[in-house]
Each structure stands twice: as C-alpha cells, then as structure tokens.
C-alpha positions, 0 to 999 in steps of 0.5 A, spaced: 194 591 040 186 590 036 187 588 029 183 590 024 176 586 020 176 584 014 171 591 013 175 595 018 173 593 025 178 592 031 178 585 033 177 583 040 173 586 047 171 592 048 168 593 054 165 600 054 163 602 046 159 607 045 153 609 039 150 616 038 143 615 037 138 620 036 143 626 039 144 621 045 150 616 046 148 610 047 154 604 051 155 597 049 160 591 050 163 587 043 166 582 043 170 580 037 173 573 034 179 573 030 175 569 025 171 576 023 177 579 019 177 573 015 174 572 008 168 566 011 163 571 013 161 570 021 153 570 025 152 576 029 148 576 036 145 581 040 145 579 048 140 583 051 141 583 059 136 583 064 132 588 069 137 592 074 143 588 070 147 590 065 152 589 059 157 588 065 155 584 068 151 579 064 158 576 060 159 574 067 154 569 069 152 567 062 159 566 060 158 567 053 165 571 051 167 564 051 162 562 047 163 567 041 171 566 041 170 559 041 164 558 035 167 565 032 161 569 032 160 577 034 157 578 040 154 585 042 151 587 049 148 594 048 146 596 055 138 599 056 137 606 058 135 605 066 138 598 066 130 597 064 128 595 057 121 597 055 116 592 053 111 595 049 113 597 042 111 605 042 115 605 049 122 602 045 123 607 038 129 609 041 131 602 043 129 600 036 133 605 033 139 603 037 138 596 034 139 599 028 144 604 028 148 597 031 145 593 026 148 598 020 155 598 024 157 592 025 155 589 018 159 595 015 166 593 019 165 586 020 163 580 014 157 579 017 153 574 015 147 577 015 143 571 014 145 569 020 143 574 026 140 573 032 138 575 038 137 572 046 136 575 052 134 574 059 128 576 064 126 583 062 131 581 056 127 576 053 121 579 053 125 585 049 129 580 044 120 579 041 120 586 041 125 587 037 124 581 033 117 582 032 119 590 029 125 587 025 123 581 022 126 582 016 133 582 019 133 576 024 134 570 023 131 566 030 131 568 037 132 565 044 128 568 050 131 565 058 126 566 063 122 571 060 115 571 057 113 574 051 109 580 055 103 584 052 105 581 044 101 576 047 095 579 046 095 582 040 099 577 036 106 577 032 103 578 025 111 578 021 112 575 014 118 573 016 117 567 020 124 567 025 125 561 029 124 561 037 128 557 042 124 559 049 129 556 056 125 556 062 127 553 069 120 550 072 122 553 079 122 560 076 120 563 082 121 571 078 119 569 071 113 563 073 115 557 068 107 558 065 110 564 061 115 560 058 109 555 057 105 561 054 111 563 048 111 556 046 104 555 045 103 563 042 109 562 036 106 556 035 100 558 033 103 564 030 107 558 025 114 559 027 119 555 028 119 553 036 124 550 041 122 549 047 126 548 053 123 546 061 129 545 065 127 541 071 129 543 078 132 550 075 130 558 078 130 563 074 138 564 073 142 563 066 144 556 065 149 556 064 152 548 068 146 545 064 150 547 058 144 551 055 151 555 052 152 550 046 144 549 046 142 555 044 148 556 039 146 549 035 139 552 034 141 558 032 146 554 027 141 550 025 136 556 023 138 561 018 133 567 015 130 564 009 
C-alpha cells in the first residue's frame, strides 16, 4: 500500500495518473521516492518521451525509474496527445498548460525543491523540453536535450532572464536526428549565455544511452546546476 508524502502524495509508481486540463484529461506516469515523504526537499524531473512512444514505454529503454529511487528524486513522464509533441510555441498552449497544471500538483503534494527542477527528453522530446524551458524559465533550472535539436527557436533565439542550464547528448551516427543539430544547440545556448554541456558519443545511433551510462551523467549536471 503507497504511503503518504510529507504534503499528502503517494509514495511509489503509479503508471497511468491522470490530470484534467482545460475540460481535457491528460495521462502521465510518477514515480516516487520514499525519500519525498521526508523533511530534505527532493529535485523533480519531467521526462518528455519521443515520437510515437510513449510514458510507457520510455521507463523501459531509458531505465530511469532506477535513477530516481536510487538518487531520491520525483519522476514524472506526461504522455503527449497523438504520441507527438508540437515544436512551436503557438501549436503547444495546451501542453504548456499541462506542464503547469503538473508543475502545481506535484509541488503542492511532495517537498519539492523548486529550485531544483529539470526537464530532459528524447528526439521529439528534446525539442519539446526547449519549448517548455524557453516558456518557463522562471521555473527550470536546467535541461537535458538526447538526440533532438532545438528546431525552429533556433531562428529566432531564446531570449530569457533566467539562464537555465543546458546538457545536449548526441550519438555522432544519429542516422534520425543528424548529430549537426546537437552541434547547433550547443552553439545556439552559447551564444544565448547559458550554461552548456555538451555531450558527442562516438559510434552511437540515435537510441537512449543508457550502457554508456549517460543516466548518472546527466544526473551529476543537474545536481551540479540549480536555478539561481
């Protein structure tokens, strides 16, 4: 049986949550630490999965669950409408929206840190954790961006007060996502003056890394990068 949170939250994995945003329900996956229902507030990270997948099946390849009970942190996959997330800030209100009505639940039932929240994603995932971040800078703290490319910001830039910090992963035999746009995201945040880290994996495709142990890698970033 789950146990509470210190502000009321279950404490486990819960596979298929639901959210109502804007008359629509909205599915995600949580995955909870027991060490949320303690006093030491806890980071939070959303994990933003890639086209035609899915907040099932991304825990499975990117094996992040682990990462989150072993580094007691919460985990949140929301699941996109059409297992397509929309790269243009106009086309993306009602996943915004989405975001924020999350944002608002978990940091009212858990000791969030909010400090320490982050956002990573995969191939179209990616692309939509710089949506989000360039949108809700007051609230992230850094990014990590796997095999995706920063897509149309690129053009007109991301212009934020807040400066989050940017981990970009990118296999140099990415035959999906080409490793240029990688290369192209580095360059573009810094420019921008954000914090980058960037990450080339020699002789890898375009699939999470997680034998090269970019779990931990990404982790340490984040750790090593709260909001100011």
């Amino acid at each position: 049986m789950p146990s509470p949170g210190r502000a009321g939250g279950k404490i486990g994995t819960f596979a298929d949550e639901r959210i109502e945003v804007g008359g629509k329900q909205r599915a995600y996956r949580l995955v909870v630490p027991r060490s949320a229902g303690k006093e030491l507030p806890v980071a939070l990270v959303f994990a933003f999965h890639g086209l035609g997948d899915s907040k099932d099946l991304m825990p499975r390849y990117s094996q992040l669950d682990r990462l989150a009970e072993d580094k007691g942190f919460v985990l949140v996959y929301p699941n996109a409408t059409g297992a397509f997330w929309p790269l243009v800030v106009e086309w993306a209100r009602d996943d915004l929206a989405f975001f924020d009505g999350l944002y608002e639940r978990l940091t009212s039932q858990y000791n969030i840190d909010r400090g320490r929240v982050y956002l990573l994603g995969t191939s179209n995932g990616a692309y939509f954790a710089h949506v989000i971040a360039s949108q809700r800078s007051d609230r992230i703290a850094a990014i990590a961006a796997h095999s995706g490319g920063i897509g149309l910001l690129g053009l007109s830039g991301i212009h934020v007060k807040n400066k989050y910090a940017v981990l970009v992963v990118h296999g140099d035999k990415d035959s999906i996502v080409g490793v240029e746009e990688g290369r192209k995201t580095r360059d573009a945040y810094q420019k921008w003056g954000h914090p980058v880290e960037y990450v080339e994996l020699p002789g890898h495709n375009h699939f999470w890394a997680a034998k090269e142990g970019i779990n931990e890698r990404i982790w340490r970033f984040f750790e090593s990068h709260p909001r100011r």
